[in-house]
N, C-alpha and C positions, 0 to 999 in steps of 0.2 A: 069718516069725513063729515059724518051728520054732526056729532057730536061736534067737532071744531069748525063747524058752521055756525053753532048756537053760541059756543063762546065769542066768534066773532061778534056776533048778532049784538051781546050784551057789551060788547064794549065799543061797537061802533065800526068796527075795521073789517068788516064785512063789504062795504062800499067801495075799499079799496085792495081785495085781497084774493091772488087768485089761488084753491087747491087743486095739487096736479096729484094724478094718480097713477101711476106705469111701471113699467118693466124692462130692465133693458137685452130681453131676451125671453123665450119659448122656453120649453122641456119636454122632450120625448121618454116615453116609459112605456117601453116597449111596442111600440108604433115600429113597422116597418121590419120586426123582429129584431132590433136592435137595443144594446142595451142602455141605460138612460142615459141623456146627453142634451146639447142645447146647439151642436155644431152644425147641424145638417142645414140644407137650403130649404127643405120641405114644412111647411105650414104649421108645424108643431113645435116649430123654434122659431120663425119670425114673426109669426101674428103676436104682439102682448096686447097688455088692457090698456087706453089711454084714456084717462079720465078728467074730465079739467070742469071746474063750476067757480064762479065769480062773477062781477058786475059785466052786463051784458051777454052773456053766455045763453044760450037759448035751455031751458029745462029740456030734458027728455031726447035732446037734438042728436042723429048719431049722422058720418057719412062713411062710404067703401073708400074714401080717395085713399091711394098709396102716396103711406108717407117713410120717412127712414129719419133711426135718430141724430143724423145731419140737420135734423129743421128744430130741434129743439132749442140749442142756440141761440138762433136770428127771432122764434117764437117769445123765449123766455125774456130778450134783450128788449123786442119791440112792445113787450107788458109791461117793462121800465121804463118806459120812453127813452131807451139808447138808442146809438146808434146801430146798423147791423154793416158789420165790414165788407165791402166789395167783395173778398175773398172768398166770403164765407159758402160754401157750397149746397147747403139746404135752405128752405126757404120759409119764412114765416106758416107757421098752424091759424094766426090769427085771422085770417079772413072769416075760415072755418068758425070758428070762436064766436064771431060775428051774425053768423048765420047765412057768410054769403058762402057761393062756389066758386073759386075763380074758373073762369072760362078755358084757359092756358097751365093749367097745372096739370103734372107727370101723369103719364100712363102707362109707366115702365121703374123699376125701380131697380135699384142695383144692390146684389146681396156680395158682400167678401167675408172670406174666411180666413185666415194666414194655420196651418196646423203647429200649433204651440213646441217646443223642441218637449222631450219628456222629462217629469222633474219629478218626485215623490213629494215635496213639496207643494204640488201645484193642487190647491183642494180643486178644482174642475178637473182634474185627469180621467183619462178616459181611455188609456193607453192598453190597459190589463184586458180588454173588452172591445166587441166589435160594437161600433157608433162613431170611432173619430175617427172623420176622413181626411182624407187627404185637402192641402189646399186648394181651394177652385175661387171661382168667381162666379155667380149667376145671375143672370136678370129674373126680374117678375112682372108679367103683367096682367089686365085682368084674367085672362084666360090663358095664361102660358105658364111652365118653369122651364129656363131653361139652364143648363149649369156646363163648367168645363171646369176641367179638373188638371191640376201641374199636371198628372200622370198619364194625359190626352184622352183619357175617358171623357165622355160627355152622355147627359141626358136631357132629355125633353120631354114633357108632358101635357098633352091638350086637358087644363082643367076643366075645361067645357062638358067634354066628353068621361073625365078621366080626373072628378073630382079629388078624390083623394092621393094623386101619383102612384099610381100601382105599376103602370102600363110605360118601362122608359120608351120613346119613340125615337131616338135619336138617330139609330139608323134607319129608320124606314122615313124622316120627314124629308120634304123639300129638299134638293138643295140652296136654292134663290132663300129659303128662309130660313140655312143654315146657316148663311151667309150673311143677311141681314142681321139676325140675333148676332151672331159674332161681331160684327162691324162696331151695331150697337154698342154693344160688351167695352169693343177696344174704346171706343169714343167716352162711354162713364166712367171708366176705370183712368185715363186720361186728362179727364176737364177739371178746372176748377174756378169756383165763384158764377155766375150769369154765367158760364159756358153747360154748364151742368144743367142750370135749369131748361136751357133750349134742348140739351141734348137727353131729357130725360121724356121730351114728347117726341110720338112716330105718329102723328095725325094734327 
């Protein structure tokens, strides 16, 4: 990125030019004793790197907000001066970009999986090997995972307590806040466009 910084630099188009750096997915390699894979809900497949530097961008600026690559979109549109479409479900990066926080942005994110049908074909296969699970759905937020599974398994995990997900809690939590995590669940996997983004704060 340095290097096509300085070529910008010499031609001028620096002033007007943003580079993005990311990933659209984790990797586990042997985390969780399983064998590698990118499917799972746990932090070794959703966290990637997101990098972004151009005019106005703060040097050295980082934040925790959860974001999902839903805001990529409405981010990338509103660096063009487009428009971003009502429909659109995620929500501009650029505040961030800015150096602001917005006040009312997510504190819950929502993870899906669909488990792919099997194909020899398929360079992501994962089938021959345990790591790909079954289809689920799960949210994330700061200090929570919680997942549900086609197959009505579920797990939860207090990252507070229980940084790295060792510990599933799913039978022993609450039920009031099995209930709400579920609720949650149904309402994002449901909404779309401004209903999403209301539905993605619980405070």
């Amino acid at each position: 990125m340095g290097r096509i910084q300085q070529a910008l630099a010499t031609t001028g188009h620096d002033r007007d030019t943003y580079l993005v750096f990311g990933s659209d997915n984790g990797f586990h390699l042997g985390q969780y004793r399983l064998a590698g894979g990118k499917m799972t809900a746990y932090d070794t497949d959703i966290k990637v790197p997101f990098v972004v530097t151009g005019p106005g961008v703060p040097a050295g600026r980082t934040t925790d907000a959860l974001t999902q690559n839903t805001d990529l979109a409405p981010t990338f549109l509103e660096l063009a001066g487009a428009p971003v479409p009502a429909a659109t479900d995620g929500r501009s990066l650029v505040p961030f970009l800015r150096g602001e926080d917005p006040g009312d942005w997510r504190n819950v994110a929502l993870i899906e999986h669909v488990k792919p049908p099997p194909s020899p074909e398929d360079p992501d296969r994962q089938d021959s090997g345990p790591g790909a699970p079954p289809t689920y759905n799960a949210l994330r937020t700061e200090n929570e995972l919680y997942v549900e599974y086609a197959n009505g398994e579920r797990e939860y995990y207090d990252l507070a307590r229980d940084p790295h997900a060792l510990d599933n809690r799913a039978k022993a939590m609450p039920p009031q806040r099995a209930q709400e995590l579920s609720g949650l669940m149904y309402a994002l996997t449901r909404c779309s466009g401004a209903k999403c983004h209301s539905a993605g704060r619980t405070r």
